[in-house]
MILO-130315 format. One record per residue: residue in one letter; x, y, z of N, C-alpha, C in turn. Coordinates in steps of 0.05 Angstrom, whole numbers, plus 32768, in hexadecimal, padded with zeros to 4 digits. Example, Ala and Ser with C-alpha at 12.3 -4.5 7.8 and 13.67 -1.06 7.14 Angstrom:
<rs>
a81087F8E809C80F67FA6809C81087FBE809C;s81017FD3808E81117FEB808F81028001809D;
</rs>
This chain:
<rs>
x7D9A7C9B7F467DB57C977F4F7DB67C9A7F6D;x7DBF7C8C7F7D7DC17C7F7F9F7DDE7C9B7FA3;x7DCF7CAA7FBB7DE27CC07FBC7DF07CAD7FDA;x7E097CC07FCF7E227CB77FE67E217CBE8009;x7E237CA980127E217CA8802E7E257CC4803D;x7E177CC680507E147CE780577E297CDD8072;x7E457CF0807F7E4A7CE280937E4A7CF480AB;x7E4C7CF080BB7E507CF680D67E787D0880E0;x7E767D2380DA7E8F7D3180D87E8F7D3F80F2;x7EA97D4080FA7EA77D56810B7ECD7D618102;x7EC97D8181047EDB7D8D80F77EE47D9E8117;x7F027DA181187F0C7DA781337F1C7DC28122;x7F0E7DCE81317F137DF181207F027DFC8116;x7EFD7E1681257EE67E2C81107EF57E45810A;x7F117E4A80FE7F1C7E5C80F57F0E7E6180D7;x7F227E6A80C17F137E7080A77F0A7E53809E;x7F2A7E4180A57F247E24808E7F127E0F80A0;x7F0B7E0D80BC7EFE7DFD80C87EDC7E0780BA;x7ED97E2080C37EBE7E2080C07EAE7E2880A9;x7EC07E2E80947EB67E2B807A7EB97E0D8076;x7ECB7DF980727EC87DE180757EB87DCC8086;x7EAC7DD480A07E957DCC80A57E827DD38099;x7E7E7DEE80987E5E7DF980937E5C7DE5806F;x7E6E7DE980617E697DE080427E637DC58046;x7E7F7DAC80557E677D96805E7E537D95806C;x7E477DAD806A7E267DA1807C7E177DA58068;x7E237DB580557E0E7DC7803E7E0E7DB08028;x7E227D9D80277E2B7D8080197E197D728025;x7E097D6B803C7DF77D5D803C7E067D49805F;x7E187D54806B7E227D39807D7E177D508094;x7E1C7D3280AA7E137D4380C47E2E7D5580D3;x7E3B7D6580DC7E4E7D7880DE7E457D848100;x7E687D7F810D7E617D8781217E7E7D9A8123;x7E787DAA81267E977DC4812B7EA17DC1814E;x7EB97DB7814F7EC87DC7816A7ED57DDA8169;x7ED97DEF81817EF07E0481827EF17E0C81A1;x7F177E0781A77F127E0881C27F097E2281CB;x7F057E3981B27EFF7E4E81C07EDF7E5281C5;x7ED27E5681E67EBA7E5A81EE7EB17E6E81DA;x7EBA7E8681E17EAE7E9E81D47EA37E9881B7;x7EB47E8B81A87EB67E81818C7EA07E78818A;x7E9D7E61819D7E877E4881977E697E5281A4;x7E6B7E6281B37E547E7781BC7E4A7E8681A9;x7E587EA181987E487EA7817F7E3B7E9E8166;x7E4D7E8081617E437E6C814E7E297E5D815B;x7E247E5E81767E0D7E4D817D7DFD7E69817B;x7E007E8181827DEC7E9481817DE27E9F8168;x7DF17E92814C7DEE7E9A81337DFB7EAC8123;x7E0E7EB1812F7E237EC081217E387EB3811C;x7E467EC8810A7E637EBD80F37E777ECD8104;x7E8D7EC3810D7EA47ECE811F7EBC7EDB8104;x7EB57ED380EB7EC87EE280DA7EB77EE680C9;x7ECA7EFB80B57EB37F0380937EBD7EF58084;x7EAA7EE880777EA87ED480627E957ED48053;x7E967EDC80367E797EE380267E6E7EC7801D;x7E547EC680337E487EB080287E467EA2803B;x7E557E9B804A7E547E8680647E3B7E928079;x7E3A7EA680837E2C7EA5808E7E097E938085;x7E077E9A80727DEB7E8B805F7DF07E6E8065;x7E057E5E805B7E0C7E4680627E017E398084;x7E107E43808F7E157E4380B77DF47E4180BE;x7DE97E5080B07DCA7E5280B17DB57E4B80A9;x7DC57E3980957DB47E1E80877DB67E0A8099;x7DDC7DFD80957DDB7DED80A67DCC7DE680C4;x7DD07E0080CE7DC67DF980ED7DA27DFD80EB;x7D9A7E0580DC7D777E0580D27D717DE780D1;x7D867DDA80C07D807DC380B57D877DAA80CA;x7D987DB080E37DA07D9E80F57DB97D8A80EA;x7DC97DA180DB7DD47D8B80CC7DFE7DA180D6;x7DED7DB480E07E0C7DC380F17E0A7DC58114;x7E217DB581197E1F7DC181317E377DCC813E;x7E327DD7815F7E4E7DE2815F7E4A7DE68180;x7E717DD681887E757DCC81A57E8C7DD681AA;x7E927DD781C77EB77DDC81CB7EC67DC781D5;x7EB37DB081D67EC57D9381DC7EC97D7E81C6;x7EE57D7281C07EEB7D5F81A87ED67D4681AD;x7ED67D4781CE7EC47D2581CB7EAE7D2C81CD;x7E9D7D4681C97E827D4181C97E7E7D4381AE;x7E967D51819C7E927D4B817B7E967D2F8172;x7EA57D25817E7EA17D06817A7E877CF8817E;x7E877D0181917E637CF381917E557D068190;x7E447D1581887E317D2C81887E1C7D188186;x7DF67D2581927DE47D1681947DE17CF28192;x7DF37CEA819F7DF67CD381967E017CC5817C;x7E0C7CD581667E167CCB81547E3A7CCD8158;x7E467CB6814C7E617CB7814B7E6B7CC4813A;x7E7E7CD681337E8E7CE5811B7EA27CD08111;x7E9D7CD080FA7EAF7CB580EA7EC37CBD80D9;x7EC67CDA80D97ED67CEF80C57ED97D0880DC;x7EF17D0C80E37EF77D2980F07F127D3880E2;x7F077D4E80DD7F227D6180CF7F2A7D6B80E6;x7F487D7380E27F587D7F80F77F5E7D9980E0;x7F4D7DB480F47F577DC980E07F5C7DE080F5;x7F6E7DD681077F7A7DE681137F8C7DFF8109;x7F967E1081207FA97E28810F7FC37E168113;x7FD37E2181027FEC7E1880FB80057E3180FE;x800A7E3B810A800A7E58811480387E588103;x80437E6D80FF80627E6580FA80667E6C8112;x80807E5F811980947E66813580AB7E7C811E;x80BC7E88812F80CB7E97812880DC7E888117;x80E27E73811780F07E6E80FB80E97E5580E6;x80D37E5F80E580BD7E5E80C880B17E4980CD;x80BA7E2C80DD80A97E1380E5808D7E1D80E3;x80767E0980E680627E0E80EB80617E018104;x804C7E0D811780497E01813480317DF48133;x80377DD6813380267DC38130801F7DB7814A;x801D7DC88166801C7DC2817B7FFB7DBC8182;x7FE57DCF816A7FD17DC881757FC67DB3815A;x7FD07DA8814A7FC77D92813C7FCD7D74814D;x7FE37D7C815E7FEA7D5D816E7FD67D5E8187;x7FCE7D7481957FB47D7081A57FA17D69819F;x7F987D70817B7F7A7D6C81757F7A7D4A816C;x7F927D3881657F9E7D2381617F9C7D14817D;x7FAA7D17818E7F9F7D0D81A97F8B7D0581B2;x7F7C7D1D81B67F5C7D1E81B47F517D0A81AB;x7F517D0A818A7F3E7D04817E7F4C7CDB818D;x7F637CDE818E7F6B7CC481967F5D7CB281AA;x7F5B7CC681BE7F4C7CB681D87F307CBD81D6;x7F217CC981BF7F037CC881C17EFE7CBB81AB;x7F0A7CB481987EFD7C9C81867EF27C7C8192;x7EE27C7A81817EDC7C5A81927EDA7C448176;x7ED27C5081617ED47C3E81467EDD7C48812C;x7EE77C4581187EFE7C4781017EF17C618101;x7F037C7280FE7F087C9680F37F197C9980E7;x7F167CAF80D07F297CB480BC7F287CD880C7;x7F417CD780D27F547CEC80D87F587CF880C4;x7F537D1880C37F597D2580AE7F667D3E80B1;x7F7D7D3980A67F997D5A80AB7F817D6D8092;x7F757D82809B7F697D9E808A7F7E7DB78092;x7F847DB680AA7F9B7DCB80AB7FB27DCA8097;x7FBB7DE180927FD57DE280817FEA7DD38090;x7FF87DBE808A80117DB680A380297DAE8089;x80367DAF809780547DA3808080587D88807E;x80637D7E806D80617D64806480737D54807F;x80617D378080806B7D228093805B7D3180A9;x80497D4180A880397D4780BD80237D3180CC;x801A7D2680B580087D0C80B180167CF080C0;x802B7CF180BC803E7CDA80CF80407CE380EF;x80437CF780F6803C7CFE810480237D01811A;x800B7D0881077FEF7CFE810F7FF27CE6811B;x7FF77CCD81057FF17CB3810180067CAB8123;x801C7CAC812A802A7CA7813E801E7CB5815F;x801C7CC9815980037CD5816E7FF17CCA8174;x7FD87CBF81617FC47CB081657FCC7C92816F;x7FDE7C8181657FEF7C6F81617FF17C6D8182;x7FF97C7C8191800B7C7E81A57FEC7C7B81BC;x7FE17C8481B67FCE7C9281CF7FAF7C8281BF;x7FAD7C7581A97F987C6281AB7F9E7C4E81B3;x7F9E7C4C81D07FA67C2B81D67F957C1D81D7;x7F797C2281CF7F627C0781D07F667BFB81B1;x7F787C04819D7F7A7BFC81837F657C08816A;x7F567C1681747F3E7C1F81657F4B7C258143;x7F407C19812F7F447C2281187F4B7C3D810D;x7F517C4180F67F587C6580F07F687C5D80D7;x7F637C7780D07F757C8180B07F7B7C9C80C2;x7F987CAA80B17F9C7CC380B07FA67CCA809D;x7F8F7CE4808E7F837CE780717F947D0E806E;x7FA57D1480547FAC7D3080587F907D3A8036;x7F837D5380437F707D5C80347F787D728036;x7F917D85802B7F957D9680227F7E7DAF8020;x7F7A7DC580317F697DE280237F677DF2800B;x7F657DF780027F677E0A7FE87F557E207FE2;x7F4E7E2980027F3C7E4280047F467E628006;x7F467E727FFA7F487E887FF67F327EA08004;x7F407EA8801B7F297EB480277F137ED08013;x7F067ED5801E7EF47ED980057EE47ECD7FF4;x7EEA7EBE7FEF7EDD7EA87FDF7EDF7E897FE1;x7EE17E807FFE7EE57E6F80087ECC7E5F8007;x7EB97E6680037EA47E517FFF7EA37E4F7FEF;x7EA27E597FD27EA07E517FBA7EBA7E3F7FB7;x7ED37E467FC07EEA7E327FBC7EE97E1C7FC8;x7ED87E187FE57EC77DF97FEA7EBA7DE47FD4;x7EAF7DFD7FD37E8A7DEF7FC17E8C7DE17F9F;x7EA67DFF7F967EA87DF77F797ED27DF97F78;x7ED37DE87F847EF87DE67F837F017DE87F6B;x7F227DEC7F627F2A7DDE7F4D7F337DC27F49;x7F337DB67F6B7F377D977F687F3B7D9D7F85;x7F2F7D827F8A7F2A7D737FA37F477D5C7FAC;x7F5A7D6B7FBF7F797D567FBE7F697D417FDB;x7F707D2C7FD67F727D1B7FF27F917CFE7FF2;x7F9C7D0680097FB67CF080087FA97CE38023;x7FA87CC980167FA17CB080247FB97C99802B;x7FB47C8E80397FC07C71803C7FB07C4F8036;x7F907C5580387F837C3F80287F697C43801D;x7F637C2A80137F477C2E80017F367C3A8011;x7F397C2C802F7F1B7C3E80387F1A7C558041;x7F2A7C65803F7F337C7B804D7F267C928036;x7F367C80801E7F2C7C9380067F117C8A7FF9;x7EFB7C6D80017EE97C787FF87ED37C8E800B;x7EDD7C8980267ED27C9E803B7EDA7CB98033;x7EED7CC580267EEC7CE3801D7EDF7CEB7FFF;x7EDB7CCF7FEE7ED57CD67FDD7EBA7CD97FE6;x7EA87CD07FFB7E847CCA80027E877CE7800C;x7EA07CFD801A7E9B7D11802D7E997D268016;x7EA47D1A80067EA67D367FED7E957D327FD3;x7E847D227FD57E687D147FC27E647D2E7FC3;x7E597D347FAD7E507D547FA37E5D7D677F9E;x7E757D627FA17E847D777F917E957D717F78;x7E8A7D847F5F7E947D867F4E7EAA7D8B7F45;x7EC47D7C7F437EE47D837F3E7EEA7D697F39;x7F007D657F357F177D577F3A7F217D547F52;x7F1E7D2F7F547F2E7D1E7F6C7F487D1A7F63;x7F5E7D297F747F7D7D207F737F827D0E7F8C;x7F767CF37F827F847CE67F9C7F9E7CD57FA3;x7FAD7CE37FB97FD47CDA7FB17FD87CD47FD4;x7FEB7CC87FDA7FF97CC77FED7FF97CDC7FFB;x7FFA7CD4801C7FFE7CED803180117D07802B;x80297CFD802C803A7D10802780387D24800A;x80347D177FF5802F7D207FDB80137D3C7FDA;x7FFE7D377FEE7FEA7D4B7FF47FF57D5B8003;x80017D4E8015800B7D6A802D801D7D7C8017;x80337D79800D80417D817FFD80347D9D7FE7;x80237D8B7FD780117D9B7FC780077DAD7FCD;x7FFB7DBB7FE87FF67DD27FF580077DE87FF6;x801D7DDB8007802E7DF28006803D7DF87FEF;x803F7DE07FDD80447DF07FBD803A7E027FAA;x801B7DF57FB180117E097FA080157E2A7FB0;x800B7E2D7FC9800D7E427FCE802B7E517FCE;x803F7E477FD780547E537FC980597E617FAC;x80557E4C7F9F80547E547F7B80477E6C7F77;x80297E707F8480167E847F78802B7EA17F8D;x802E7E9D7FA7803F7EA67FB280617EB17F9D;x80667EAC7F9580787EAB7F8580767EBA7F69;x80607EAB7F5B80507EBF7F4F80507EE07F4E;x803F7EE97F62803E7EFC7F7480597F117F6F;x806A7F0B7F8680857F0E7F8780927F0F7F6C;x80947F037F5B809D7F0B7F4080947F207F30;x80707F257F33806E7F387F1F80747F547F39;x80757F517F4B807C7F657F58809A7F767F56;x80AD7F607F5080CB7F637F4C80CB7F707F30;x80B47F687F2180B27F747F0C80AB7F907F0C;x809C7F997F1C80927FB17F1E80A07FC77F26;x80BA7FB97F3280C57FCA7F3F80E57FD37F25;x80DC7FC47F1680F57FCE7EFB80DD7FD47EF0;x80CA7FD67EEB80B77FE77EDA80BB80037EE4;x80BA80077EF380BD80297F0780D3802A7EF9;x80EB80227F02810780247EFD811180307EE1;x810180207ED08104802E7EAF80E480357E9D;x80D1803B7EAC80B5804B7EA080A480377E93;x80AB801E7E9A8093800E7E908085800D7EA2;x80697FFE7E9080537FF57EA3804C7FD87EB4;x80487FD67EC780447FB87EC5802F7FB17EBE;x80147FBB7EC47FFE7FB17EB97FFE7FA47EA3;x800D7FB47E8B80167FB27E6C80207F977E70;x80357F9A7E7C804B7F7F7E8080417F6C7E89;x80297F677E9C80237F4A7EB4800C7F447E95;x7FFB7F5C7E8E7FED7F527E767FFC7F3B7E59;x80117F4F7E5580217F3B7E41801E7F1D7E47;x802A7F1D7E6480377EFE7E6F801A7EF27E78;x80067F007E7A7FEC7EE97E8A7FE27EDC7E6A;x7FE37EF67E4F7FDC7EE07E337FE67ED37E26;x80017EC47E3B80077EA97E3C7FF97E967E40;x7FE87E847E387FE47E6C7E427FF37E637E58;x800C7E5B7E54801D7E4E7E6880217E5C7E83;x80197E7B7E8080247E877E9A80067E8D7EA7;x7FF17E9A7E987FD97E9E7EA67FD67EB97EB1;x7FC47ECA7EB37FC07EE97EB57FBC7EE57ED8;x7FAF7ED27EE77FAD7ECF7F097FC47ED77F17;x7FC37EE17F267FD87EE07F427FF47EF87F36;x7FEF7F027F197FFD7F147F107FFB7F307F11;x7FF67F357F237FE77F5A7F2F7FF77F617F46;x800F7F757F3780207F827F46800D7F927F5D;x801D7F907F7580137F9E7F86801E7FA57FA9;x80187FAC7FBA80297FAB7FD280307F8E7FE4;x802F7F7A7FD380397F607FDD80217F577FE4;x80267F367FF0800E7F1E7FF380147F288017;x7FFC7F1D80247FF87F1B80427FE07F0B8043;x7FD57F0A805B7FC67EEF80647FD27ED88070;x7FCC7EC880817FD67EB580887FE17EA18080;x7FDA7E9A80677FDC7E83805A7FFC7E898044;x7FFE7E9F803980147E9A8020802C7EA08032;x802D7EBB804180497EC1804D804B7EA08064;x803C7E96807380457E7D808A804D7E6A8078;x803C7E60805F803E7E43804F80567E4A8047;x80617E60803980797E66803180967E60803F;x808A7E63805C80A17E62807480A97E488071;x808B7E3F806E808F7E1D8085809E7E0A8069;x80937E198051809D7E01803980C17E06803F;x80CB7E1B804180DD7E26804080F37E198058;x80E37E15806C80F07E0A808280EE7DEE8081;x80E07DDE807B80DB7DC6807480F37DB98063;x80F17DCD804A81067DC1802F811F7DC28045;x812F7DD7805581457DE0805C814E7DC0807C;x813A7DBB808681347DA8809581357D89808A;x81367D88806F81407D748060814D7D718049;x81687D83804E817A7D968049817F7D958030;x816B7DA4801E81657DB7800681637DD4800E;x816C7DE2800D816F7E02800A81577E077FEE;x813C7E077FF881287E197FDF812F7E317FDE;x814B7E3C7FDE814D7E5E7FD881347E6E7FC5;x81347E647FB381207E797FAD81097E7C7FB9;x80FB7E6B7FCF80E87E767FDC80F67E8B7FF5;x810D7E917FF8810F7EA18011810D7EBF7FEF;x81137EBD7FE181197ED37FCA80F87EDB7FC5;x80E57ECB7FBD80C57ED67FC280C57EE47FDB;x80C87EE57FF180BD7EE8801480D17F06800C;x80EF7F04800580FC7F1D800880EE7F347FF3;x80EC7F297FDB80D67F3A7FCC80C27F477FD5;x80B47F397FE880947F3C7FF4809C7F4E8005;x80AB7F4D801580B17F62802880B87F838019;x80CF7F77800280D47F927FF780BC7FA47FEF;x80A07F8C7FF080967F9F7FE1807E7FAA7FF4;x807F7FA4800E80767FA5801E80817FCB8021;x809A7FCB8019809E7FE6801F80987FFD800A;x80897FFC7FF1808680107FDF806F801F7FE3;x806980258000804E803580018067804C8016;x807B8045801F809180548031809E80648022;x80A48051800580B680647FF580A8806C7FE3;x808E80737FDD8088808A7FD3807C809E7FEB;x8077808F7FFA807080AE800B809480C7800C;x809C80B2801180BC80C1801C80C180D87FF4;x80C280BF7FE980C380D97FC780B980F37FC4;x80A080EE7FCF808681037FC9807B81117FE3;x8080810C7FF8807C81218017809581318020;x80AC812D800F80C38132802380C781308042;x80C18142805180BB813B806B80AA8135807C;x80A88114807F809D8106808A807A810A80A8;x8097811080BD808F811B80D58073813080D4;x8062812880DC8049813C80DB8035813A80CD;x803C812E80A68035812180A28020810C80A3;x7FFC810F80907FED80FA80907FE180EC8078;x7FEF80D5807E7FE380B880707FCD80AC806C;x7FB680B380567F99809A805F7FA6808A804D;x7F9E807880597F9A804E804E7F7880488048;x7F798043803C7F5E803780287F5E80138028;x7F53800E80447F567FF080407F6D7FE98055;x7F707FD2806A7F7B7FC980777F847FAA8077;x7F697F9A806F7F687F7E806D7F807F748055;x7F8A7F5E80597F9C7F5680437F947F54801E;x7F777F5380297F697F4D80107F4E7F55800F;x7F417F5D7FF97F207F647FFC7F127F498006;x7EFE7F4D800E7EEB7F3C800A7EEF7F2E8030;x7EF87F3480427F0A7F2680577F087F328073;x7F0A7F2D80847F127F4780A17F287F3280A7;x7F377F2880987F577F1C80A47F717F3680A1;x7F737F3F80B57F8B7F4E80B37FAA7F3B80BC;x7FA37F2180C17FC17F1480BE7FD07F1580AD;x7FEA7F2480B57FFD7F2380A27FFF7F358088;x7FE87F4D808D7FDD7F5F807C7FF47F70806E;x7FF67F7E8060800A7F8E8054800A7FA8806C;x7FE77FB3806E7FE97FC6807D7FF57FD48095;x7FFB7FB8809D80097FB680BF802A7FC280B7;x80307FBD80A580567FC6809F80537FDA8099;x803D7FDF8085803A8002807C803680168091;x8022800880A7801B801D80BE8038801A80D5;x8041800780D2805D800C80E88074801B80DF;x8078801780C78089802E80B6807F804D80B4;x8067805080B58061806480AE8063807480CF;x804B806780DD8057807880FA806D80758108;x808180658105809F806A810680B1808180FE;x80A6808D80EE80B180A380DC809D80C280E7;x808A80BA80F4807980D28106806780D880EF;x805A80C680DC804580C480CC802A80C880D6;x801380E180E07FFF80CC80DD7FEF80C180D3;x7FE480AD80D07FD7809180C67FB6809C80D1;x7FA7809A80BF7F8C809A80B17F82808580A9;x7F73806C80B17F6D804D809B7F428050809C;x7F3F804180897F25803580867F1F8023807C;x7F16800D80807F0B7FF380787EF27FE38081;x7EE67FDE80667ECA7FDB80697EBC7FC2807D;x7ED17FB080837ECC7F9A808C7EE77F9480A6;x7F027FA080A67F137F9780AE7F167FAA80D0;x7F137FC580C67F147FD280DA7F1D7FC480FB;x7EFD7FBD80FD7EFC7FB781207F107FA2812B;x7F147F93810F7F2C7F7981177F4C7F90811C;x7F487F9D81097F5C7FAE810D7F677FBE811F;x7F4D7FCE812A7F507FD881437F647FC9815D;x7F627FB681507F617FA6816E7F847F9B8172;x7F957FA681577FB47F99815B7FC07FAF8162;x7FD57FB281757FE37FB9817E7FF77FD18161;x7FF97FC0815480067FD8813A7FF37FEB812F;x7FE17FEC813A7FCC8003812C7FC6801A814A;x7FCC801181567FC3802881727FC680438169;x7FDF804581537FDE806881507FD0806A813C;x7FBB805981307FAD8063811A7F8F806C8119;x7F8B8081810B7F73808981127F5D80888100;x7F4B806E81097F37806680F37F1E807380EC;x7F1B807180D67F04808E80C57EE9807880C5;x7ED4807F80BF7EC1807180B07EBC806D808E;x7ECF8080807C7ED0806F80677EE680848056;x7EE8808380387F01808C802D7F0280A88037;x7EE780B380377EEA80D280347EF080DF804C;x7EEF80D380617EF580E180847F1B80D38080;x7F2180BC80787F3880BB80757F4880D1805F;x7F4080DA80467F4580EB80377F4C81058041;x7F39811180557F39812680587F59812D806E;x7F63814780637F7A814F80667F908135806E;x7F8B8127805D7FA08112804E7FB6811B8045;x7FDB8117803A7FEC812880337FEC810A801C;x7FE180F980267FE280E2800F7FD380C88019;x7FBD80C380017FAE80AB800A7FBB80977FF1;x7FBA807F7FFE7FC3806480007FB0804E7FFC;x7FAB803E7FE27F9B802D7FDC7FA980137FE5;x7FA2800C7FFE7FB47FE980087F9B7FD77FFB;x7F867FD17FFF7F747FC47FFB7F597FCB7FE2;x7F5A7FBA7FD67F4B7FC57FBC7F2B7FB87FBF;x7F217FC57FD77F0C7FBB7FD87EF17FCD7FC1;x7EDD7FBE7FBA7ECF7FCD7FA37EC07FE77FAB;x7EBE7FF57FC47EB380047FC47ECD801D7FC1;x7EE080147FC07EF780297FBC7EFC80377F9C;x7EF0801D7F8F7EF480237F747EDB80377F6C;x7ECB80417F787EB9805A7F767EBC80627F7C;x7ECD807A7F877ED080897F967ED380A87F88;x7EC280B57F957EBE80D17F867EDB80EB7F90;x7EEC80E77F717F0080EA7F827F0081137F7B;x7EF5811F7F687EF181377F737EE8813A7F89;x7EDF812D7F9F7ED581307FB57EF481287FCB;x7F0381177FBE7F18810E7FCF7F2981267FC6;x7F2A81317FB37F4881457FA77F42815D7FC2;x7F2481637FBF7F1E817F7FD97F2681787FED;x7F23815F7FF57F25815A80177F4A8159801C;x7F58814A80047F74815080147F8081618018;x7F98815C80227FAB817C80287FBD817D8017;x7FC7815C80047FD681637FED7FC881447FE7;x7FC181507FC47FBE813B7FB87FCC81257FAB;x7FD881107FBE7FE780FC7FB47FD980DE7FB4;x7FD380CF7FA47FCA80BA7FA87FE180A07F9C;x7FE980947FB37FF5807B7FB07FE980607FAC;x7FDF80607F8F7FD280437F8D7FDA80227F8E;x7FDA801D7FAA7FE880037FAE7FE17FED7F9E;x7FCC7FF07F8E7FB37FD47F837FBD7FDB7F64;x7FC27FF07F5C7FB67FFB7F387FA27FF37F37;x7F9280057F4B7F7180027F497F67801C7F35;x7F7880337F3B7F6B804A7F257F7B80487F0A;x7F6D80617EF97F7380687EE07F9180797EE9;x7FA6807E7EE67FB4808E7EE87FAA80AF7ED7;x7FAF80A97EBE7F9B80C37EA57F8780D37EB9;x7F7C80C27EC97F6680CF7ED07F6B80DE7EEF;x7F7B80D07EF47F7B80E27F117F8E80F37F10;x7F9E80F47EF97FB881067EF37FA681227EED;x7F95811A7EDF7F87812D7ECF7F7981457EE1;x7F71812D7EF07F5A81387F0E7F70814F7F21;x7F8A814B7F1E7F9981587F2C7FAC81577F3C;x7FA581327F437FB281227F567FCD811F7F4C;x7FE7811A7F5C7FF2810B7F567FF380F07F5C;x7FFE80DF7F4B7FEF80BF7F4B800A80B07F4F;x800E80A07F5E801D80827F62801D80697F58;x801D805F7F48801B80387F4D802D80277F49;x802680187F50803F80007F4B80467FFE7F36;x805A80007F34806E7FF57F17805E80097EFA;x805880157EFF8048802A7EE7805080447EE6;x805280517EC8805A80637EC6804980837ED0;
</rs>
């Protein structure tokens, strides 16, 4: 069987979705050239290093560029032409950053659009990989439109992400479906040759209809989220459990056991911004999606249940110390965008709390924001534990779930454990001496 044309890519972005999406097409077999206007960026990727944690990528980054099949520049037109070859496919996977009222700022997708405008020289199929809101793609197309004045051919193609940090290479490699919205045949059999080798499902639909599908899905699972959380918080209310409860509703078929794990709300970049921008979008073509501002108000509420059980169970605040177990939004990650931890730690030293954190991977990113200055970072649970008045599970990373907690009961100064995840046994740490916290559980 005659394998599919290997092509010539260059991807404009090495954030999470640029350079897992390069490195995987190079690992697909095409030649891959990464830009990013940032030097520093494009300096440790040429020296062999990974600028974020990503399990797995690094292995990739180090195939490809072994194999001559990754490379990596800080100029769009020397990705256009790298060694003499032309790029016949370029993703735009720029950041997409929200402005204060929820838009997304698509200021640097219309630069990398420009660009790619005045350095093309023969047919390229333009590809939106950034998250953008629908009619973003019309936009591309009029940009390029405007500023290709030699006429040079082009498609502009929306290829939706569907990466989950953490496991963002495997959600490359082995998707649940591959979306591409096109405008013609050739556009779509050039994505179907870029994505030869991967096993899923092709949903191939119209521009707008892909752009769309992004921020729906992630809303929904977003939403998701936010519901069993609203749930959890009438489970407290009258002594049920939610675990009990999210279990009932996931051995639904129809509803599904995923994305149903009460806990201190979603963060990361991707659910709270997509949420904004779907939100602002619908209201901009004047539908009111209320219930997505009702998920975001949820998320926040629940942003606050590590405040109100400290406040139940410390009485007076002031003097007061807090360890946090985990900082990153999610295991597996060093993304603290949009983390839960950042509201927990501003609430808490607001109130003359102090704040104790550890995280196995997130830390040093952490160090580095301005809302953590008053916090004082341990090397792992047990330097955070020690004379603790209450430790705080934000992040359920796996080395937390071993944790020798007769060893944690000696080190605090009162044993309270607020389990933000329902990562422990309650029975058991009740038993141990602790008093125990969790979401929506008795």
């Amino acid at each position: 069987m005659a394998h599919a044309p290997r092509h010539n890519v260059c991807v404009v972005g090495t954030g999470y979705v640029g350079l897992v999406t390069g490195a995987c097409l190079s690992e697909l077999g095409h030649r891959v050239v990464c830009v990013d206007s940032d030097a520093r960026k494009i300096a440790v990727l040429k020296a062999g290093r990974i600028p974020i944690y990503e399990p797995g990528l690094s292995e990739i980054v180090a195939r490809g560029r072994s194999a001559k099949r990754l490379f990596f520049t800080g100029s769009i037109k020397e990705g256009l032409r790298h060694g003499g070859r032309r790029a016949d496919v370029v993703f735009i996977a720029v950041g997409t950053p929200p402005r204060p009222d929820g838009s997304a700022d698509l200021s640097a997708v219309e630069a990398v659009a420009a660009e790619v405008a005045r350095h093309m020289t023969d047919y390229t199929v333009i590809v939106d990989k950034s998250t953008v809101p629908v009619e973003t793609g019309e936009w591309v197309k009029r940009t390029v439109s405007r500023i290709n004045k030699k006429g040079v051919p082009y498609d502009v193609v929306s290829n939706p992400e569907f990466l989950a940090e953490g496991t963002a290479v495997a959600d490359f490699l082995s998707p649940d479906r591959v979306v591409f919205g096109v405008t013609s045949p050739r556009a779509e059999k050039a994505m179907r040759e870029v994505y030869a080798g991967i096993d899923a499902p092709f949903l191939v639909t119209d521009v707008k209809s892909a752009e769309l599908i992004k921020h729906a899905s992630n809303s929904f699972l977003a939403t998701k989220i936010s519901f069993i959380n609203a749930v959890s918080v009438l489970c407290e209310k009258v002594g049920a459990d939610v675990e009990l409860v999210a279990k009932g509703m996931g051995l639904d078929r129809r509803i599904g056991a995923r994305f149903l794990r009460a806990g201190l709300g979603f963060g990361g970049f991707c659910f709270p911004k997509d949420l904004e921008a779907f939100h602002w979008i619908s209201r901009q073509k004047g539908y009111d999606f209320a219930m997505l501002k009702a998920v975001k108000d949820i998320n926040e509420h629940q942003k606050g249940w590590v405040m109100r059980k400290v406040c139940e169970n410390l009485w007076n605040l002031e003097g007061k110390t807090v360890g946090l177990l985990g900082l990153a939004f999610k295991p597996d990650t060093d993304d603290m965008r949009f983390a839960p931890s950042l509201d927990i730690v501003s609430a808490l030293t607001s109130r003359g709390v102090k704040v104790k954190a550890c995280d196995p991977v997130a830390a040093s990113r952490a160090r580095e924001l301005p809302e953590m200055k008053l916090v004082k970072f341990c090397k792992d649970a047990y330097e955070t534990a020690k004379g603790a008045d209450a430790l705080t599970l934000v992040t359920e990373w796996p080395e937390f779930a071993k944790l020798d907690f007769r060893r944690i009961y000696k080190l605090m100064n009162n044993p309270l454990i607020l389990d933000g995840r329902n990562l422990y046994d309650p029975a058991a740490l009740r038993a141990a001496g602790f008093t125990y916290c969790g979401v929506g559980r008795p």
